[in-house]
N, C-alpha and C positions, 0 to 999 in steps of 0.2 A: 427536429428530432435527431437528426443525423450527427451535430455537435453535440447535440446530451451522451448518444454513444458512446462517443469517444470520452467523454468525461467519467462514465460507470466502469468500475472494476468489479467484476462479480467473482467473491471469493468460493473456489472449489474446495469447502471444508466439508468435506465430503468422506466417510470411511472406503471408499473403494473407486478404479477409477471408472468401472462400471454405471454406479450412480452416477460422477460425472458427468460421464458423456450423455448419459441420457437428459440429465440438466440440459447440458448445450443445445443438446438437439431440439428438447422442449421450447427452447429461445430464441433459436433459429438468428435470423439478422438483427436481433434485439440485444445477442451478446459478442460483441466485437471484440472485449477488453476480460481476458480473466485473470484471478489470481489460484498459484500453485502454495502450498505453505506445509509445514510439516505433518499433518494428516494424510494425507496423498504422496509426499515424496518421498517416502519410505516402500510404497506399496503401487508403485509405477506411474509416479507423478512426472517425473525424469521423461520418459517416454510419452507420457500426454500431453505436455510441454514440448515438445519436437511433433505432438500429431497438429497440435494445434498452430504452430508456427509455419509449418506446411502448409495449415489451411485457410494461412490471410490471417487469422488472427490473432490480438495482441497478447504478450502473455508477461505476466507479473510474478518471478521469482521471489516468493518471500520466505527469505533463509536466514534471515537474521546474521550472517558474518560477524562472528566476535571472536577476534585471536589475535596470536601477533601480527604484527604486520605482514612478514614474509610469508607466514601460515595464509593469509587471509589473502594475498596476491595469488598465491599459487591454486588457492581455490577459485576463485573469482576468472583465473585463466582457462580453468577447465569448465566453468559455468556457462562462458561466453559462446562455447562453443554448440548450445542449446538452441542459438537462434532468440533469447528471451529482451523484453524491451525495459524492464525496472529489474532490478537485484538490489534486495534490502541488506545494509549493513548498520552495524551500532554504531555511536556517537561519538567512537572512540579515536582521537587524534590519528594513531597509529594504525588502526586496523582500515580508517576511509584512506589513508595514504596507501596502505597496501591493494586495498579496491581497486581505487583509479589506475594503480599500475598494473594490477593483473588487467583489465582489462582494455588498457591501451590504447591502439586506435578504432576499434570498436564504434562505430558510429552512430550503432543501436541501442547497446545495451548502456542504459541510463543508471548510474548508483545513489539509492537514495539511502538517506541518515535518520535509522531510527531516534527521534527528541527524547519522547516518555511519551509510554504506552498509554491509549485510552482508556485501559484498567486498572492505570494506578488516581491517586488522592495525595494530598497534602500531608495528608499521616499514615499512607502505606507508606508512602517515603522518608519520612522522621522515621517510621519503623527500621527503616532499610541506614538509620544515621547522617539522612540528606537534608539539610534542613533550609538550602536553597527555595524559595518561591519557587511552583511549577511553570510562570511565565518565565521566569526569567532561566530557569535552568534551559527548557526548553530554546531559548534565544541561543545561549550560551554554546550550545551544541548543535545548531543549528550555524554557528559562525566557526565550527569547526567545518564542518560537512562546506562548508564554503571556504576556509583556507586549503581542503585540501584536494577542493576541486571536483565534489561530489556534485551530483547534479539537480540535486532534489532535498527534499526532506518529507518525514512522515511523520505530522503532525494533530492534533486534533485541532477542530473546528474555532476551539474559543482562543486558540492560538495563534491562526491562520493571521488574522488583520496584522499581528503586530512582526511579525515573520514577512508579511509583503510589505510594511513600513519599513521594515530596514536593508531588505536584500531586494526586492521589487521582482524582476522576473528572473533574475539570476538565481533563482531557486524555484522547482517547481515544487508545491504543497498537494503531498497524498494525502487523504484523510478518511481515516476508519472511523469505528463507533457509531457510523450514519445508521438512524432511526424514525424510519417515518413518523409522523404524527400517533401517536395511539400506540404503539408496538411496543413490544416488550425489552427492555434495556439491557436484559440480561446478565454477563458479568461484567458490560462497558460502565465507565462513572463519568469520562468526559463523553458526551453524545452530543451529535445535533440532528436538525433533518437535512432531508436534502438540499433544499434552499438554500436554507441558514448557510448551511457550510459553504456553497457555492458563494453565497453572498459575504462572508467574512472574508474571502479570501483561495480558499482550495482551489486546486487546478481539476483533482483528479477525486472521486468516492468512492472509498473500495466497502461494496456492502455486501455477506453475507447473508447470516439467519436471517433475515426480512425476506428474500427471496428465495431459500433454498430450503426453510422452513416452510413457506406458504402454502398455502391448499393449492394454490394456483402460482406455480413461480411466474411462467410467462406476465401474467395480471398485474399479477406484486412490480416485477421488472417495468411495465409499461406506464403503470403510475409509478413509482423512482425517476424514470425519463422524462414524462411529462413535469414532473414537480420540476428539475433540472432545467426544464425547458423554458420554465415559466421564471427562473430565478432572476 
């Protein structure tokens, strides 16, 4: 159980960071790993993110970094200084070149490369004038975030296998959209469960609404782990 831990990233999408914490505390030693994201860091996510790195636990910046490069280093320098263990940046040649050097020798803070979101489709993206396959775009950008030294990638589940076929562990694979068996899918389109994803490939499951929705988070939380544990 103690390596399933380490593998859940529990997102604090949360309106306040009130409810948060009361989350955490609900979870006690079950949540080692959280994620901060734009919901909360506007409204004192900054500062739960320094409570929680204070208190042993892991913490997942998900900020999405999309700018110049030099914009995106000099943010990424002042991020570092949070104490956080993943900081999300986009796909983009020049903005993961700025990541990696704002953050420097930093020996914690891990930059991972958003591919494509689990809430897009093969014709949100023709919508959007993309008309790349999502495996392969996915790849594509994923072999940036590796020229430019990124440490990671954020990728969905049906992704995973063919991302550790080409990069192996030189890339570690976060994976949203995770949805237990039965649960509601919500706005995600690429899902898997927990297993699955562990078993295609992921290193890391960052899951939300399943647990922070639940009548029972702690419950929710504890089967997520065991399923993890049994992958």
């Amino acid at each position: 159980m103690a390596d399933a831990r380490k593998k859940l990233i529990i997102a604090l999408d949360l309106p306040t960071t009130e409810e948060a914490e009361t989350l955490i505390k609900s979870l006690g030693d079950d949540g080692v790993f959280y994620k901060i994201g734009y919901q909360l860091m506007p409204v004192g996510g900054i500062d739960l993110a320094r409570r929680l790195s204070a208190a042993g636990k892991k913490v997942f910046l998900d900020f999405k970094f999309h700018d110049i490069g030099a914009t995106v280093e000099r943010g990424v320098r002042s991020v570092a200084k949070l104490g956080g263990d993943f900081l999300t940046v986009h796909a983009e040649p020049d903005a993961l070149k700025g990541a990696v050097a704002g953050r420097g020798d930093d020996k914690r803070l891990k930059i991972l490369a958003v591919t494509v979101l689990t809430s897009l489709t093969q014709e949100s993206l023709a919508r959007s004038g993309v008309s790349m396959k999502i495996e392969d775009l996915v790849l594509k950008r994923a072999e940036f975030a590796a020229e430019a030294g990124a440490d990671g990638v954020i990728a969905a589940a049906r992704e995973a296998a063919a991302i550790k076929a080409r990069f192996g562990d030189a890339l570690k694979i976060v994976t949203p959209g995770i949805r237990p068996v039965g649960a509601n899918v919500n706005d995600q389109k690429r899902v898997a469960a927990p297993a699955d994803a562990i078993k295609a490939g992921a290193d890391y499951l960052v899951v939300g609404r399943p647990i922070i929705a639940a009548e029972n988070p702690a419950a929710a939380t504890r089967a997520i782990l065991e399923e993890i544990g049994m992958s």
